[in-house]
MISE-892179 format. One record per residue (C-alpha): residue in one letter; x, z, y. Coordinates in steps of 0.1 Angstrom, whole numbers, padded with zeros to 4 digits, always signed. Layout:
BEGIN
aXZY/...
This chain:
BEGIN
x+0000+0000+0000/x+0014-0010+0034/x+0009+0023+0057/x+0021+0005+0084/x-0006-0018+0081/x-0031+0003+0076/x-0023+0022+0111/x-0022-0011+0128/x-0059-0015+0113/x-0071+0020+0126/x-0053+0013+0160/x-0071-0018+0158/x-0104-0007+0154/x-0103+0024+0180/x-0096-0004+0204/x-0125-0020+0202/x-0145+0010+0200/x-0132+0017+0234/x-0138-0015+0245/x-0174-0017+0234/x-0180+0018+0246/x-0166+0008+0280/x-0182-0028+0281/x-0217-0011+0272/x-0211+0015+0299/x-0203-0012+0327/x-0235-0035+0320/x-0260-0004+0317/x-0245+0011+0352/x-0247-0028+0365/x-0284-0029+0349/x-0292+0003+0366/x-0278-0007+0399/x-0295-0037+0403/x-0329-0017+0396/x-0324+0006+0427/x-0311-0027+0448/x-0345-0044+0438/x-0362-0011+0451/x-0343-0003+0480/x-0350-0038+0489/x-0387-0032+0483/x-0384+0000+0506/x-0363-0023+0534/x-0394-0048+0532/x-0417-0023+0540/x-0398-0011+0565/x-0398-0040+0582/x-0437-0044+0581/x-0435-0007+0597/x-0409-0018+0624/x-0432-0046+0633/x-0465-0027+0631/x-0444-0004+0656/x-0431-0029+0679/x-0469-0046+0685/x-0485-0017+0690/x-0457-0008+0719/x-0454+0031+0704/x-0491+0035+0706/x-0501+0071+0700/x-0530+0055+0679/x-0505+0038+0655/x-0515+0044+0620/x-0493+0080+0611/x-0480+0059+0579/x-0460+0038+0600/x-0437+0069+0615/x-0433+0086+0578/x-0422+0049+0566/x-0395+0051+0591/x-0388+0083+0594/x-0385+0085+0556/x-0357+0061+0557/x-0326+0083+0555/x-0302+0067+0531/x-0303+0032+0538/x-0279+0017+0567/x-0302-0006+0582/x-0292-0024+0618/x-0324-0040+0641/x-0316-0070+0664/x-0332-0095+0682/x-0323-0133+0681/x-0287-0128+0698/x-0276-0106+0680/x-0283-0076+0701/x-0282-0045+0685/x-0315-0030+0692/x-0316+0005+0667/x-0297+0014+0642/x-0302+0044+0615/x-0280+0056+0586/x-0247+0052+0602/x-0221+0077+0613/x-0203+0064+0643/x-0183+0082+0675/x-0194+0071+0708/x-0164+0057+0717/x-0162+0030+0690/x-0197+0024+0682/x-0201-0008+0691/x-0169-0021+0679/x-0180-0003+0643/x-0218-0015+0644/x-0211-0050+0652/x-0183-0049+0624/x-0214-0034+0600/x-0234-0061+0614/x-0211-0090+0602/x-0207-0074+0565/x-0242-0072+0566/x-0247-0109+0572/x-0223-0122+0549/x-0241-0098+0527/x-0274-0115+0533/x-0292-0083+0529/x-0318-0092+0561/x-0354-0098+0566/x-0375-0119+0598/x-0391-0097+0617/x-0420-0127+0631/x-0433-0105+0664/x-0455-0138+0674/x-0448-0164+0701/x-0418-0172+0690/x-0404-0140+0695/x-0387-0125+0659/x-0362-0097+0651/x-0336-0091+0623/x-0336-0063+0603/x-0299-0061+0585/x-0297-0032+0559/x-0267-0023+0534/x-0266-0004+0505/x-0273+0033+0501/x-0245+0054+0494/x-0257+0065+0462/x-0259+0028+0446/x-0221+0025+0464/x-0211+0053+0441/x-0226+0045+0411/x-0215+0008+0414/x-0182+0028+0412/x-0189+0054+0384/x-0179+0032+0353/x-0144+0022+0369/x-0136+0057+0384/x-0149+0072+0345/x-0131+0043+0325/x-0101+0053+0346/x-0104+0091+0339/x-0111+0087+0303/x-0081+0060+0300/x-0053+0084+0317/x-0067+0112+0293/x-0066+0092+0261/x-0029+0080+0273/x-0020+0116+0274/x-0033+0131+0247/x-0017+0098+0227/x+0012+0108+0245/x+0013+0145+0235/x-0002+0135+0200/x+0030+0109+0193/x+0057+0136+0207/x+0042+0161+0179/x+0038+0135+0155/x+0072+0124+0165/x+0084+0162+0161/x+0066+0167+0122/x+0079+0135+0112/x+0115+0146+0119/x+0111+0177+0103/x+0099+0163+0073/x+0126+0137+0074/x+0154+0164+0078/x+0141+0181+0053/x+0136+0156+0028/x+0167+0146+0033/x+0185+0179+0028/x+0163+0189-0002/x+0176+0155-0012/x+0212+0162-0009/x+0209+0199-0027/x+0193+0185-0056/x+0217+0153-0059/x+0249+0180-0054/x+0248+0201-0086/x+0246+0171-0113/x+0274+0151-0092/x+0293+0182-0093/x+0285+0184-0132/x+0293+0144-0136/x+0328+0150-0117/x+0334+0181-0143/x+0321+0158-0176/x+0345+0131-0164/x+0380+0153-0163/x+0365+0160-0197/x+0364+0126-0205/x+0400+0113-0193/x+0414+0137-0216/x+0393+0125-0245/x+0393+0088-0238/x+0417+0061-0230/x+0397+0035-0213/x+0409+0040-0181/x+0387+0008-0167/x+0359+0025-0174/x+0367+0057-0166/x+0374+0045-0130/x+0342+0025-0124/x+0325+0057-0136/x+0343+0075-0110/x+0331+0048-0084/x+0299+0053-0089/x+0301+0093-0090/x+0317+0089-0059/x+0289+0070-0047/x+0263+0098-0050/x+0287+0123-0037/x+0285+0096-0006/x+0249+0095-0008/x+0240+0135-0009/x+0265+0132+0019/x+0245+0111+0040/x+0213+0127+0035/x+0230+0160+0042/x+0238+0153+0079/x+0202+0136+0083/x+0187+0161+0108/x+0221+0177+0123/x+0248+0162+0148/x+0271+0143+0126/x+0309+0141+0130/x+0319+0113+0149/x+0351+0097+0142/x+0370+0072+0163/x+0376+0039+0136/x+0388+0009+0133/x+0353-0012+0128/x+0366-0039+0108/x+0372-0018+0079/x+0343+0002+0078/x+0325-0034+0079/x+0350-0042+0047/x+0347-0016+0031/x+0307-0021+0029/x+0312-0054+0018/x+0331-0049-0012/x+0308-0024-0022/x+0278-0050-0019/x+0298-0079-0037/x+0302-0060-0069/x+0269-0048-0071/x+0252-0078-0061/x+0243-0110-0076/x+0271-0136-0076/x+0244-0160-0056/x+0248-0143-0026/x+0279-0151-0007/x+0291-0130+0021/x+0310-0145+0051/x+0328-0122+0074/x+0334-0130+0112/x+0358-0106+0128/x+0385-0123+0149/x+0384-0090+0172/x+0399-0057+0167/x+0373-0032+0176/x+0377+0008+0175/x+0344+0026+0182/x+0334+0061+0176/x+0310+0070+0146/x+0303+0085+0116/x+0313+0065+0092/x+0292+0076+0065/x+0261+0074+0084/x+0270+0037+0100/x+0275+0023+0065/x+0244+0033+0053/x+0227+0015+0082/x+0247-0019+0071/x+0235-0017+0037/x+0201-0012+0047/x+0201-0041+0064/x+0222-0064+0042/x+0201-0054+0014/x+0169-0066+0030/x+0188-0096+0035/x+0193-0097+0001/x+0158-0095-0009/x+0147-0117+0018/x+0171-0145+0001/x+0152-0144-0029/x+0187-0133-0045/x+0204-0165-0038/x+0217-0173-0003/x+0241-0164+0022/x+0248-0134+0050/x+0265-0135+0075/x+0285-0106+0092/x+0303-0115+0127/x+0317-0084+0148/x+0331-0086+0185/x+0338-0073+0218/x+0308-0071+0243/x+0304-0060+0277/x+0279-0030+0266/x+0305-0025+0238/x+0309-0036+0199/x+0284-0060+0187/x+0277-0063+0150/x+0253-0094+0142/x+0238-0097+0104/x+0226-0129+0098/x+0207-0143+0064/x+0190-0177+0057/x+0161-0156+0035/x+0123-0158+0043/x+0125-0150+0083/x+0107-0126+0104/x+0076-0133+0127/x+0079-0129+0159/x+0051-0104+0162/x+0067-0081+0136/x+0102-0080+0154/x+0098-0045+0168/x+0069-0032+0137/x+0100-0037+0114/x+0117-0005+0122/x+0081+0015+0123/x+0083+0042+0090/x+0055+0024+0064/x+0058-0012+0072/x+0070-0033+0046/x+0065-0067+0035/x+0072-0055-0005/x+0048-0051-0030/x+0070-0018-0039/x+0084+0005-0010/x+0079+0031+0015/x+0091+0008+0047/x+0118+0036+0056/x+0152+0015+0052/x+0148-0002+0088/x+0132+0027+0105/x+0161+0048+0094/x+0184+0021+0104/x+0174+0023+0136/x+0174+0066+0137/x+0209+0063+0134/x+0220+0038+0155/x+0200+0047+0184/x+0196+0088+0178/x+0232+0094+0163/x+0254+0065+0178/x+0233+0063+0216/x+0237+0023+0206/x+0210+0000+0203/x+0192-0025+0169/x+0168-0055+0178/x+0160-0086+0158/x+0183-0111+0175/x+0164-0140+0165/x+0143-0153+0131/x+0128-0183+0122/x+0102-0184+0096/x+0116-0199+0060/x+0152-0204+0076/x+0165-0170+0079/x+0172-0136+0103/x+0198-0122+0130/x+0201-0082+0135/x+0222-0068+0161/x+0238-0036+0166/x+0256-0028+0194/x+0275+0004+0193/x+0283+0016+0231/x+0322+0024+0237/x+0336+0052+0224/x+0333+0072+0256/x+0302+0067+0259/x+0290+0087+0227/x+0283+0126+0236/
C-alpha cells in the first residue's frame, strides 16, 4: 500500500470539502444579498412616491401622516435628491463634516450614478427630480462576510496545519530515532556473536577466501548498526577526501550487484568536505540502489563529483524508468514509493541526512520519463558545517 498516496488522497479530498463549503457559503450570502437589494430597492421606490406626494402637496399640514413615517423611516439607506442639474436638494444617511460636504456628496453622487441605483421623480410640467440611493451598510457588510470569514477560517486552518506538521514532524522523529536505535541494539549482540564464531572458525578452517568475504559482510552489519545508532544524535563529522568515500561505495555496489549494471565514475576534481562518512555512504547507496531498481537490473549510473560555488556537488545519474515531474519533490516524502513492496523511507532518509546532518541540499536535477534520472547533492564547504 502506498501511504504516501493515500495522504495525497485525504489531502485531496479536504480540499474540495473546503472549497465546496466555501463556494456554497459565497453564493447563499450572494443569494441573500441580492434579496435585501430587491427590497431595499422596493423601499427606495416608495420612497420616492413619498418624496413626490411631499413635494406636490408643498409640506401641506394635510399631507396623508404615511408619507412622513415613509421618510422618516428611512434610516439606513444613503439616498441623495436632486433636480435636473444635478443640484443636490436633501440628502439622508450620510455622515459628512461641514467643511467637506459638498466635495464628499457630489463624490457620493457620482458612485451613485455609475451605480445606476436612481429613480425619476415626474413632478409634472416637465419638472422631474432624481432620487440616487446606495446600499445600506448592513448589505455592504454582508456582501463582505464570506471573504472576511473565508479569510479567518483560512489563516486558522494554515495554523493549526502548521502546529499539526511541527508535532507530526516532532513524533515522527522520535519514532525514527528510536527505531533506529532499537535497531542498532538488536543488530549489535549477534554481530558481536558472528565476530566471536568467526575467530572460532579461522582456527578450524583453512579457506581463507571465504573466511574473508565472511568477515566483509560482518563488517557490513557492524556498519549498518552503526549508522542506525547515530540516527537521532549529532554525528561526528570528519573532514575527507570525497573521492574515496565515493570509491569506496562503489566497490561495495559492484560486488553485490548484477554484472548488467555498469558504474561510471566522474571525478576529475579533488574535493575534501566535512562529514560523517558513515552516514553519507548510506545516503549514496540509497540512491544508487533505486537507480538500480529503476534500470530494471540492467543499465548504467552515472557518478560525477566537482567543485561548485555553493560547495561539492555530487550528481547520480541512471537511464532506468525516470521520474515525473510532479513527483520530484513527493519522492523524499516517508510512504511514497512506486514499488509494489516498501515503506518509501530510503529517499526520505536520504534527504534527513543530507539536509539535517550535512546543512547541504538533495533535489532531482532532472528526469525524463523511460530515459532515466539526475540527483544532486551538494554538500556546503567544510566551514560551513556547525
Amino acid at each position: 500500500m502506498n501511504i504516501y498516496t493515500n495522504k495525497r488522497r485525504w489531502k485531496f479530498f479536504l480540499l474540495i470539502s473546503a472549497v465546496a463549503i466555501g463556494a456554497f457559503t459565497l453564493w447563499y450570502t450572494q443569494d441573500l444579498v441580492e434579496q435585501l437589494k430587491e427590497n431595499e430597492r422596493e423601499r427606495m421606490a416608495l420612497w420616492a412616491d413619498a418624496m413626490r406626494e411631499l413635494t406636490l402637496t408643498n409640506n401641506d399640514p394635510n399631507t396623508p401622516s404615511f408619507v412622513f413615517e415613509i421618510i422618516k423611516n428611512n434610516t439606513t439607506i444613503p439616498v441623495i435628491l436632486t433636480d435636473a442639474n444635478d443640484t443636490i436638494l436633501y440628502y439622508r444617511n450620510i455622515e459628512v463634516s461641514k467643511p467637506k460636504e459638498k466635495k464628499v456628496l457630489y463624490n457620493m453622487l457620482h458612485k451613485m450614478k455609475n451605480d445606476s441605483l436612481l429613480f425619476v421623480i415626474d413632478l409634472g410640467k416637465g419638472e422631474k427630480q432624481y432620487l440616487y440611493y446606495a446600499d445600506s451598510i448592513l448589505i455592504r457588510r454582508l456582501s463582505w462576510f464570506p471573504i472576511i470569514q473565508l479569510l479567518v477560517v483560512s489563516i486558522f486552518i494554515f495554523v493549526a496545519y502548521l502546529a499539526f506538521s511541527g508535532a507530526r514532524k516532532a513524533e515522527q522523529d522520535q519514532v525514527w530515532a528510536g527505531m533506529a536505535k532499537e535497531t542498532a541494539h538488536q543488530l549489535g549482540t549477534p554481530t558481536s556473536s558472528l565476530l566471536g564464531w568467526i575467530d572460532v572458525l579461522k582456527l578450524k578452517m583453512d579457506d581463507d577466501e571465504l573466511l574473508k568475504e565472511m568477515s566483509k559482510d560482518v563488517d557490513r552489519l557492524q556498519t549498518i548498526t552503526d549508522r542506525f545508532s547515530k540516527i537521532g544524535s549529532k554525528p561526528e563529522m570528519k573532514e575527507v577526501k570525497l573521492n574515496d568515500v565515493i570509491n569506496s561505495c562503489v566497490e561495495y555496489l559492484k560486488r553485490r550487484t548484477s554484472k548488467k549494471i555498469e558504474f561510471k565514475l566522474n571525478m576529475k576534481d579533488e574535493v575534501k568536505v566535512k562529514i560523517s562518512p558513515v552516514l553519507f555512504e548510506w545516503t549514496l547507496e540509497n540512491i544508487c540502489k533505486n537507480a538500480i531498481d529503476a534500470s530494471g537490473g540492467e543499465g548504467a549510473i552515472e557518478l560525477t563529483l566537482k567543485k561548485g560555488k555553493e560547495g561539492a556537488i555530487v550528481d547520480i545519474r541512471d537511464n532506468g524508468k525516470g521520474i515525473a515531474k510532479s513527483h520530484f519533490k513527493t519522492v523524499f516524502e516517508p510512504g511514497f514509493t512506486t514499488k509494489k513492496r516498501g515503506w518509501g523511507l530510503g529517499l526520505s532518509l536520504t534527504k534527513r541526512i543530507i539536509e539535517q546532518y550535512h546543512k547541504g541540499k538533495i533535489f532531482v536535477k532532472e528526469s525524463t520519463i523511460g530515459k532515466g534520472t539526475t540527483f544532486r547533492i551538494i554538500l556546503p564547504n567544510k566551514d560551513k558545517i556547525a
